[in-house]
N, CA, C and O atoms as a GROMACS GRO file, in nm:
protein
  440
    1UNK      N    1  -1.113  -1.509  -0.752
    1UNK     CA    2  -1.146  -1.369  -0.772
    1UNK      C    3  -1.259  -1.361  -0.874
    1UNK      O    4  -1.250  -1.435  -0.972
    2UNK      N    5  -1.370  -1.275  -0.863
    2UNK     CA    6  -1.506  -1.245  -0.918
    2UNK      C    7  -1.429  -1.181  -1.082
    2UNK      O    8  -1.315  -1.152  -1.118
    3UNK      N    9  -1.550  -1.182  -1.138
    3UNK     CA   10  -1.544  -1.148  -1.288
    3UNK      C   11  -1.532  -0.990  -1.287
    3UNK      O   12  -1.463  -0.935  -1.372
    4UNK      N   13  -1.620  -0.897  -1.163
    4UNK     CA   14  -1.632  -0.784  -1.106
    4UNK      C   15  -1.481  -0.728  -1.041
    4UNK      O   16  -1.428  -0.618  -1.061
    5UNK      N   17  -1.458  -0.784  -0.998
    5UNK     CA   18  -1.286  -0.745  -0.906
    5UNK      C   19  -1.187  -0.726  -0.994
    5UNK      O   20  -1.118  -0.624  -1.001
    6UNK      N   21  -1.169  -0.886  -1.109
    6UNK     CA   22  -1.091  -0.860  -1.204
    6UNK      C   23  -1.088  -0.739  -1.326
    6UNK      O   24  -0.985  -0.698  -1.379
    7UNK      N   25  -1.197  -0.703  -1.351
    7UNK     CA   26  -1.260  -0.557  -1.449
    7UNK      C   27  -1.240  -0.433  -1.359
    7UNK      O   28  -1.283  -0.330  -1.410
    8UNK      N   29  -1.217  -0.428  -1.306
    8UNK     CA   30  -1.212  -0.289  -1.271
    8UNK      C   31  -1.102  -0.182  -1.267
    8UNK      O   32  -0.988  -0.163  -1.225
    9UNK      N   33  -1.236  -0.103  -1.358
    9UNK     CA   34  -1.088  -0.005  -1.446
    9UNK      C   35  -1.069   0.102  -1.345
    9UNK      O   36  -1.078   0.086  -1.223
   10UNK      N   37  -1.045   0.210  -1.404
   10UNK     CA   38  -1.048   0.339  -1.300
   10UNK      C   39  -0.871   0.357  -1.274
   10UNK      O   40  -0.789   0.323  -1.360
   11UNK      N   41  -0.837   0.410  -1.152
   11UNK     CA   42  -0.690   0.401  -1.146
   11UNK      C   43  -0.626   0.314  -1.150
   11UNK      O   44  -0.654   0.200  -1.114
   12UNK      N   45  -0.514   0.360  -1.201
   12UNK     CA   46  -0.406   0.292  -1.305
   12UNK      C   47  -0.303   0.250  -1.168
   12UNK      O   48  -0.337   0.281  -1.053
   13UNK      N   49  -0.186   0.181  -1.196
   13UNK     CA   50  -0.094   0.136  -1.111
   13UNK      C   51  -0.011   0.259  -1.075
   13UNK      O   52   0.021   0.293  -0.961
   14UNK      N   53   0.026   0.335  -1.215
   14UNK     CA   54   0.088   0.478  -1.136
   14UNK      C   55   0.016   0.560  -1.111
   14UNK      O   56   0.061   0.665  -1.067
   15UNK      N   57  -0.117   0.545  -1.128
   15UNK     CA   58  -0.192   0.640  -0.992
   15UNK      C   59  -0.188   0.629  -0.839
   15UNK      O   60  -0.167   0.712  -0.750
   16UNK      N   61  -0.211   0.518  -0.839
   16UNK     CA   62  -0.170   0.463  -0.715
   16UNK      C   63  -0.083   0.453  -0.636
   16UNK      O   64  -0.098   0.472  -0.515
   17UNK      N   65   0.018   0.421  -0.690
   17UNK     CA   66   0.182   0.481  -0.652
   17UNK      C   67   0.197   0.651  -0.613
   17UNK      O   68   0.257   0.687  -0.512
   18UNK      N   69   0.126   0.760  -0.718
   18UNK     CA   70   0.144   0.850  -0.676
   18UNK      C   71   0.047   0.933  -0.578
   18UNK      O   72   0.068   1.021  -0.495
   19UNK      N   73  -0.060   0.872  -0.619
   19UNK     CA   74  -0.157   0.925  -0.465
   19UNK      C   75  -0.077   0.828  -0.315
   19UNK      O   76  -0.105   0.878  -0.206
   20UNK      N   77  -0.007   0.729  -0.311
   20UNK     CA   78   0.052   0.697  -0.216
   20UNK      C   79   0.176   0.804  -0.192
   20UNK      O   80   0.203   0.851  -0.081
   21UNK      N   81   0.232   0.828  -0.290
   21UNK     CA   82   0.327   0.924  -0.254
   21UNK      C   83   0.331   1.056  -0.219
   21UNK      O   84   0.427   1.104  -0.159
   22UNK      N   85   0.221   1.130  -0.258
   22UNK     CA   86   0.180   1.227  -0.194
   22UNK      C   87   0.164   1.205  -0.061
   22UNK      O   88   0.235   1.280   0.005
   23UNK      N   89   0.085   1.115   0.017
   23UNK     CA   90   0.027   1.096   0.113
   23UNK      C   91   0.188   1.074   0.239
   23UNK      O   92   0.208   1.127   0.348
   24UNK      N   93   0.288   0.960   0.148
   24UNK     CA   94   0.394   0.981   0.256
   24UNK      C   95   0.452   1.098   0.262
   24UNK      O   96   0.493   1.142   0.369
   25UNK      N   97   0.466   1.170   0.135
   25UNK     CA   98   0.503   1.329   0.146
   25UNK      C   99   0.465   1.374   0.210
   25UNK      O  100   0.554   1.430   0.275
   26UNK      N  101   0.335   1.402   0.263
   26UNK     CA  102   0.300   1.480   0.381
   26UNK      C  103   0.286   1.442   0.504
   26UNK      O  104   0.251   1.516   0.596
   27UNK      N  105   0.320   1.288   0.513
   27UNK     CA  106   0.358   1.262   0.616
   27UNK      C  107   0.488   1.291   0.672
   27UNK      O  108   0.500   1.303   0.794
   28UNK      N  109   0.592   1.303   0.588
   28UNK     CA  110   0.767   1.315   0.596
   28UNK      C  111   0.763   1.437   0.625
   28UNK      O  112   0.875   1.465   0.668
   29UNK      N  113   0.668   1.567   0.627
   29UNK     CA  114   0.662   1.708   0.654
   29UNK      C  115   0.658   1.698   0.727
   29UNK      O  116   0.756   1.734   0.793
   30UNK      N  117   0.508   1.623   0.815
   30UNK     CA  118   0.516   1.651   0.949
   30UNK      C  119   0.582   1.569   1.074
   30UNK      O  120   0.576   1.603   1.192
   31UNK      N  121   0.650   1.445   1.017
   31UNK     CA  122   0.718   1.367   1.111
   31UNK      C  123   0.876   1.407   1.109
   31UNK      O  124   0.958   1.393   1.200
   32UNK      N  125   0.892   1.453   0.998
   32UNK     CA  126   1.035   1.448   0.964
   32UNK      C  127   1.133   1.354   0.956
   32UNK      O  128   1.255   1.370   0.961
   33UNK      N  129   1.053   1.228   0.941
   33UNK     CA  130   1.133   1.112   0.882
   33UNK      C  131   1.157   1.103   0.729
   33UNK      O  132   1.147   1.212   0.673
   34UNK      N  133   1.174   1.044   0.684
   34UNK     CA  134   1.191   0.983   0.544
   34UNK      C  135   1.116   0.832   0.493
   34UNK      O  136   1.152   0.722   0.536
   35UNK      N  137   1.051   0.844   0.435
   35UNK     CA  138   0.997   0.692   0.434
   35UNK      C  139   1.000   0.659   0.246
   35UNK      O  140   1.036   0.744   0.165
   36UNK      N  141   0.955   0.523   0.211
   36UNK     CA  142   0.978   0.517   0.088
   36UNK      C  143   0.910   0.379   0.021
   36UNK      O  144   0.906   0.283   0.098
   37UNK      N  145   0.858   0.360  -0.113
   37UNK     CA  146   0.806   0.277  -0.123
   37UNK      C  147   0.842   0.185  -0.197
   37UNK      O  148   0.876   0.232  -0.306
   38UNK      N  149   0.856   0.019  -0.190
   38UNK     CA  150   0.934  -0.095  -0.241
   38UNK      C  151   0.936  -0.084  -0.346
   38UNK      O  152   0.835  -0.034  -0.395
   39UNK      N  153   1.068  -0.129  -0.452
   39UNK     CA  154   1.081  -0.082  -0.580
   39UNK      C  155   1.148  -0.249  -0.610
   39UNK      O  156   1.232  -0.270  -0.696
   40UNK      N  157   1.119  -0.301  -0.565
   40UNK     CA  158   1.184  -0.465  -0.599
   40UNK      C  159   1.289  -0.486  -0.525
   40UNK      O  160   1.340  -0.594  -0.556
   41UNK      N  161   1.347  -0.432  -0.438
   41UNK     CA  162   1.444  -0.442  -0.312
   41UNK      C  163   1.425  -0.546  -0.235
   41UNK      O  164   1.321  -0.535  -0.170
   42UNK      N  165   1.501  -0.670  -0.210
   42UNK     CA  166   1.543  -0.781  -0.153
   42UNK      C  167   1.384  -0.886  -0.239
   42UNK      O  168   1.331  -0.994  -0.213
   43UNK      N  169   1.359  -0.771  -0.354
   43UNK     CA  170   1.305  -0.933  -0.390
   43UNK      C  171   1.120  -0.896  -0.376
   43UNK      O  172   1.035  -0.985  -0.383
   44UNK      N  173   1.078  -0.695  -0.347
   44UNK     CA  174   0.965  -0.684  -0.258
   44UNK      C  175   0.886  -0.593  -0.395
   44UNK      O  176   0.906  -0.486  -0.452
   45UNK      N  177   0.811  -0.678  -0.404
   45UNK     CA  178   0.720  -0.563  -0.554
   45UNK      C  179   0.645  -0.455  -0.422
   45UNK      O  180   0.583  -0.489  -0.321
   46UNK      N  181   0.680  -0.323  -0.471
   46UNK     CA  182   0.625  -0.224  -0.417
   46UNK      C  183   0.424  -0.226  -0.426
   46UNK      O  184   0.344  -0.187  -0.341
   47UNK      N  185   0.399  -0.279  -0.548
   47UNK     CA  186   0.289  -0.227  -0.578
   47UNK      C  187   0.192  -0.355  -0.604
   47UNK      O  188   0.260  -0.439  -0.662
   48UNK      N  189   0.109  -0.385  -0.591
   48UNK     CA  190   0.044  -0.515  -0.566
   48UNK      C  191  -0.115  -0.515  -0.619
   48UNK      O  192  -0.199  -0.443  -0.565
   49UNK      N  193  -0.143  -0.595  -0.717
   49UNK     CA  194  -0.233  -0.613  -0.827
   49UNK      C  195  -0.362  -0.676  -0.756
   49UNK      O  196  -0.362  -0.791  -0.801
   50UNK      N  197  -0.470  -0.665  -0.671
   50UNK     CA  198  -0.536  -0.764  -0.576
   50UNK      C  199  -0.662  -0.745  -0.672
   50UNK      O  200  -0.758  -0.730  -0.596
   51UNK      N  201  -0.698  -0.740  -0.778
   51UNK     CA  202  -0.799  -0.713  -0.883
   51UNK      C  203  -0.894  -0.573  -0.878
   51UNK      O  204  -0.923  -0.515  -0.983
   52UNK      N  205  -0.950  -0.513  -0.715
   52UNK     CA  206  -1.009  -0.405  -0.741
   52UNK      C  207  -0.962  -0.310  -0.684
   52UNK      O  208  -1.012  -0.199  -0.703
   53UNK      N  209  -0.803  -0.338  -0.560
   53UNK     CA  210  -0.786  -0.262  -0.540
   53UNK      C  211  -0.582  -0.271  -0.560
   53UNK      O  212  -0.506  -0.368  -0.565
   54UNK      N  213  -0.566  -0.171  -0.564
   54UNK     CA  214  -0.417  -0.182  -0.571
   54UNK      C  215  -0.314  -0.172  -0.413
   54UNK      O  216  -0.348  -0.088  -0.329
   55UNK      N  217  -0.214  -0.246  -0.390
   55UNK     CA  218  -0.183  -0.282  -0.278
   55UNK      C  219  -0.043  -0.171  -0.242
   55UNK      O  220  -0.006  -0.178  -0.359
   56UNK      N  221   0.033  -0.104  -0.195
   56UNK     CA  222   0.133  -0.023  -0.258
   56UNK      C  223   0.213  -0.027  -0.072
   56UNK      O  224   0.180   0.022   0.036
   57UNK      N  225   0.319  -0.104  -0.116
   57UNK     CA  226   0.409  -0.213   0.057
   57UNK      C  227   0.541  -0.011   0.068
   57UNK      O  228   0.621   0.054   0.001
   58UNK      N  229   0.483  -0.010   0.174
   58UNK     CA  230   0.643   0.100   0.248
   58UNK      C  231   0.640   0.090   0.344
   58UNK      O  232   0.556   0.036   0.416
   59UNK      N  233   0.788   0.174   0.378
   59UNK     CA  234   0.835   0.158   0.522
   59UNK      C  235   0.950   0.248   0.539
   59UNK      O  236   0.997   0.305   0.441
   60UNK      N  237   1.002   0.266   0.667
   60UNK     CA  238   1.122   0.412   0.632
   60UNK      C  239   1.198   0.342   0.516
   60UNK      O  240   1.220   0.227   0.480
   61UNK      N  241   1.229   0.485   0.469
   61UNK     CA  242   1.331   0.502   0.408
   61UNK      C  243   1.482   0.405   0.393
   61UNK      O  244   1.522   0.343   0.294
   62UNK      N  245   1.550   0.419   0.538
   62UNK     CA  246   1.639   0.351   0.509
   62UNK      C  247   1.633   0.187   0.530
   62UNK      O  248   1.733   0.117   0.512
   63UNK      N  249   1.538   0.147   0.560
   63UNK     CA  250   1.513   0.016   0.579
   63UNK      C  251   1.475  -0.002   0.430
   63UNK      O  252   1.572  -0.038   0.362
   64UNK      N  253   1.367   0.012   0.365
   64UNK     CA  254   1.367  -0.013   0.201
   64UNK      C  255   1.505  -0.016   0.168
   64UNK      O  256   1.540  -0.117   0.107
   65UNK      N  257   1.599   0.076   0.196
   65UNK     CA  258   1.729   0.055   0.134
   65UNK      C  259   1.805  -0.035   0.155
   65UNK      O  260   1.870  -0.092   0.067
   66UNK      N  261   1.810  -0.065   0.296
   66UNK     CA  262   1.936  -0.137   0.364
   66UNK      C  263   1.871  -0.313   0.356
   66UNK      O  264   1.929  -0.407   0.301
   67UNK      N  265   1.766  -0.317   0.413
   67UNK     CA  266   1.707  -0.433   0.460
   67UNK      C  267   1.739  -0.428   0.634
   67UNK      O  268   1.709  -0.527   0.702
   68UNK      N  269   1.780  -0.348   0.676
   68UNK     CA  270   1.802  -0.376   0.853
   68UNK      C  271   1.738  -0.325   0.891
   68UNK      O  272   1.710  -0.207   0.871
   69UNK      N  273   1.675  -0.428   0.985
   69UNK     CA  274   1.582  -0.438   1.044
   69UNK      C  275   1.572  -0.321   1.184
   69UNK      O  276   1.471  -0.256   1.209
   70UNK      N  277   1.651  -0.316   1.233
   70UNK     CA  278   1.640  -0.227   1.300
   70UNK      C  279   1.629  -0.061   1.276
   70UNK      O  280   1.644   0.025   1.363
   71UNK      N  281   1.601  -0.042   1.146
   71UNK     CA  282   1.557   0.037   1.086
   71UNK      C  283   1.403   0.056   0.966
   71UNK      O  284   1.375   0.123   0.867
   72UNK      N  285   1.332  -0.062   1.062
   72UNK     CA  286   1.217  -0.101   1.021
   72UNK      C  287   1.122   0.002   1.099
   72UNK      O  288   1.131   0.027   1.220
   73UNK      N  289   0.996   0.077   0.976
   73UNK     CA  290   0.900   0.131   1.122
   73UNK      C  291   0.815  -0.002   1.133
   73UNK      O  292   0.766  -0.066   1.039
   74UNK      N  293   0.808  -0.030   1.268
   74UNK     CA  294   0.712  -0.106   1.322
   74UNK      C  295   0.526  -0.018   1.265
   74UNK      O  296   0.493   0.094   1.225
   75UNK      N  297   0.456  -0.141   1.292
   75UNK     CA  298   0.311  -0.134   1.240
   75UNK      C  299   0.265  -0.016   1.111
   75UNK      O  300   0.160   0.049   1.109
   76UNK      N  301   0.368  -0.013   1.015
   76UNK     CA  302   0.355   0.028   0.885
   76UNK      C  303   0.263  -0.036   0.797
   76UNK      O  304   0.327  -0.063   0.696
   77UNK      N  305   0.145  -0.074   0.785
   77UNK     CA  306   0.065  -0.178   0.754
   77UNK      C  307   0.060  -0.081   0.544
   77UNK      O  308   0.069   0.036   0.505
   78UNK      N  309   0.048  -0.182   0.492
   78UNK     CA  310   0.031  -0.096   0.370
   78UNK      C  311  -0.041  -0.062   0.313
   78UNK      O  312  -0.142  -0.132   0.312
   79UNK      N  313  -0.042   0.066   0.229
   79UNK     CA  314  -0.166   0.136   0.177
   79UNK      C  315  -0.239   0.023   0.075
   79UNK      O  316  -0.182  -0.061   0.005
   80UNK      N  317  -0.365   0.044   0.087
   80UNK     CA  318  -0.494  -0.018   0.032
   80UNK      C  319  -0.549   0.093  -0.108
   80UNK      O  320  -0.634   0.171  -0.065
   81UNK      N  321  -0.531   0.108  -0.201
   81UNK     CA  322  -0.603   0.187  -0.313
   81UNK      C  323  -0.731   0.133  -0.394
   81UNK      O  324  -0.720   0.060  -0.493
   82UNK      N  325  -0.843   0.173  -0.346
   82UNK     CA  326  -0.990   0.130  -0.479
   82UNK      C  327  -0.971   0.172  -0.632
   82UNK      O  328  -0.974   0.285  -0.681
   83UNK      N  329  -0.951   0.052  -0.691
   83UNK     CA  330  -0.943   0.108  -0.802
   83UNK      C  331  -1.025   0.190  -0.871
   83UNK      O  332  -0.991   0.250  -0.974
   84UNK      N  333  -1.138   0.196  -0.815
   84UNK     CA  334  -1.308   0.242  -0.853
   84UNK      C  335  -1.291   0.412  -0.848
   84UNK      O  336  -1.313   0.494  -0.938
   85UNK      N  337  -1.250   0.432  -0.726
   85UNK     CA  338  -1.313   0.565  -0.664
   85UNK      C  339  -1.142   0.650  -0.603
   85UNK      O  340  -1.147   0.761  -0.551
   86UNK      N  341  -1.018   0.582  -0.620
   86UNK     CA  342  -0.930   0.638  -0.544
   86UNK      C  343  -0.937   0.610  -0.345
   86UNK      O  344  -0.842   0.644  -0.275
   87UNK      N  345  -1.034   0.562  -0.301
   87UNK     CA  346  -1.043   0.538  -0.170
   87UNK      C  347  -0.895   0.478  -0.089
   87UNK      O  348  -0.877   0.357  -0.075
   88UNK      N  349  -0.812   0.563  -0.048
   88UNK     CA  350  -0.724   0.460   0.034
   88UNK      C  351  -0.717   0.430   0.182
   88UNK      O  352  -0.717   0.529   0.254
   89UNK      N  353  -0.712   0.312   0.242
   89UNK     CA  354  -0.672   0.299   0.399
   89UNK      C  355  -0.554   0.223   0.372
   89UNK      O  356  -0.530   0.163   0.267
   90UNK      N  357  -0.462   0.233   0.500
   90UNK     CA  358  -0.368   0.156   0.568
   90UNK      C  359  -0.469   0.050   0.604
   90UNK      O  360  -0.584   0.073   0.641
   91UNK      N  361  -0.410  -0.076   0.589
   91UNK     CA  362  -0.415  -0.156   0.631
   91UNK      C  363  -0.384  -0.255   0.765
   91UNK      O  364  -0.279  -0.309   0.729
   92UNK      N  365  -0.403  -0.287   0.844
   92UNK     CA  366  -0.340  -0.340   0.982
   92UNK      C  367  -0.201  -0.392   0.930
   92UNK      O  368  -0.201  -0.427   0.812
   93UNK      N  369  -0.098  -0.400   0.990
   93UNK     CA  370   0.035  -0.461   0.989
   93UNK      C  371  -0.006  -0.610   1.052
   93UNK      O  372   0.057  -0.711   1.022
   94UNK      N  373  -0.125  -0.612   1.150
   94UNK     CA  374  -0.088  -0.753   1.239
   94UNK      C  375  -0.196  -0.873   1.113
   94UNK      O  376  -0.214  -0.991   1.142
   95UNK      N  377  -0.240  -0.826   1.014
   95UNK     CA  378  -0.313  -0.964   0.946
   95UNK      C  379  -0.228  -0.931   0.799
   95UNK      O  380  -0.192  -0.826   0.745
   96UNK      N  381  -0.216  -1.093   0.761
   96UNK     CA  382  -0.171  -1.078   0.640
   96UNK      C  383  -0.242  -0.996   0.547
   96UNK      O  384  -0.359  -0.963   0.570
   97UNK      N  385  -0.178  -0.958   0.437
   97UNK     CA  386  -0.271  -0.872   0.305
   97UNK      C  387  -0.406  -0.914   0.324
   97UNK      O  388  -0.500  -0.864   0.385
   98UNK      N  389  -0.388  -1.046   0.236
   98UNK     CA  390  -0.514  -1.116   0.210
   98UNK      C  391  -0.650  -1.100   0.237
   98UNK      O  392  -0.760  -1.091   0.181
   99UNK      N  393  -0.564  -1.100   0.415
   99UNK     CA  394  -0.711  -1.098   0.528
   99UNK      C  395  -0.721  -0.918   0.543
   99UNK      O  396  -0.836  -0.875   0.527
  100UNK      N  397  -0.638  -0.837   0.566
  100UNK     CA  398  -0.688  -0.674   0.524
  100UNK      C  399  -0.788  -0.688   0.436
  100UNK      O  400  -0.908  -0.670   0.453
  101UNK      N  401  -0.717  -0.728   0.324
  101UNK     CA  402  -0.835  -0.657   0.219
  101UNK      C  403  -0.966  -0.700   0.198
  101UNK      O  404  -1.041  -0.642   0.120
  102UNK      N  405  -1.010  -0.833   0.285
  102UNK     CA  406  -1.107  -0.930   0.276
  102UNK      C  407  -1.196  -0.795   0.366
  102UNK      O  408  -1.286  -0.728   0.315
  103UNK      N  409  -1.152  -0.783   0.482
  103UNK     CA  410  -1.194  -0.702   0.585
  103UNK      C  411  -1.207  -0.567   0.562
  103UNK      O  412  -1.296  -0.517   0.631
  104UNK      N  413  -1.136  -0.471   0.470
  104UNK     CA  414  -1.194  -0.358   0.392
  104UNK      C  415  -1.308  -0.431   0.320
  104UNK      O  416  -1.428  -0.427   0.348
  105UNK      N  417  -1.239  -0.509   0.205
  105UNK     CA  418  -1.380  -0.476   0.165
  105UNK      C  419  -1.504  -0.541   0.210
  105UNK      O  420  -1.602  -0.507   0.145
  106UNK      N  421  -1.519  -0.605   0.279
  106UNK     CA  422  -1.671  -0.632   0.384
  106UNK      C  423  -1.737  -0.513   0.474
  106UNK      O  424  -1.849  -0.496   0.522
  107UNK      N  425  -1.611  -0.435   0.474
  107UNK     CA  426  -1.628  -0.299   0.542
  107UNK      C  427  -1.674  -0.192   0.439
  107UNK      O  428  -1.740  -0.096   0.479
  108UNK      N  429  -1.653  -0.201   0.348
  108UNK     CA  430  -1.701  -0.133   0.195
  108UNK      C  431  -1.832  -0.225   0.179
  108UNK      O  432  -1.869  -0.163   0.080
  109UNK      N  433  -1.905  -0.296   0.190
  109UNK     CA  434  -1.998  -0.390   0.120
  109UNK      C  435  -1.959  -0.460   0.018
  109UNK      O  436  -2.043  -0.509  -0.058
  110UNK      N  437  -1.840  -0.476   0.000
  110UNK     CA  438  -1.802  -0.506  -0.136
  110UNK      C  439  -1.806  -0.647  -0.125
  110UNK      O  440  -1.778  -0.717  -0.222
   0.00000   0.00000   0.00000
């Protein structure tokens, strides 16, 4: 990781968390599911440090709780936060983190 990626200030970890949570909030309005974001459950840091941008892992509701799987949403890929500017995307579910965020940010110029 660059000297640039690691410095970058701007939003904080509970910014990030809560501009993610807004965002499932208004998703839970209009789907009327429940969804929720990892809080160290079976072992899963919700919120993820990738130097410029912050990583923030959910999925319904009762699957964060339970761990059963059959209460998993399929292709829940996880939110992506710039630490710079607030910018967030979902991420694909089908590539690991890693490779998301390589691929935002080449898609950013970054």
């Amino acid at each position: 990781m660059d000297a640039e990626r690691e410095a970058s200030p701007g939003i904080s970890r509970e910014r990030a968390l809560e501009i993610v949570r807004l965002m499932l909030d208004a998703l839970e309005a209009q789907s009327g599911a429940r969804y929720a974001i990892f809080d160290g459950e079976r072992g899963i840091d919700g919120i993820l440090d990738h130097g410029d941008v912050w990583i923030v892992v959910w999925n319904a509701a009762d699957f964060v709780a339970t761990g059963d799987a059959r209460r998993m949403l399929i292709g829940a890929g996880p939110y992506l936060v710039a630490k710079d500017d607030g910018a967030v995307a979902m991420l694909p579910s089908a590539f690991p983190v890693d490779e998301g965020v390589s691929r935002w940010r080449a898609s950013r110029g970054r």
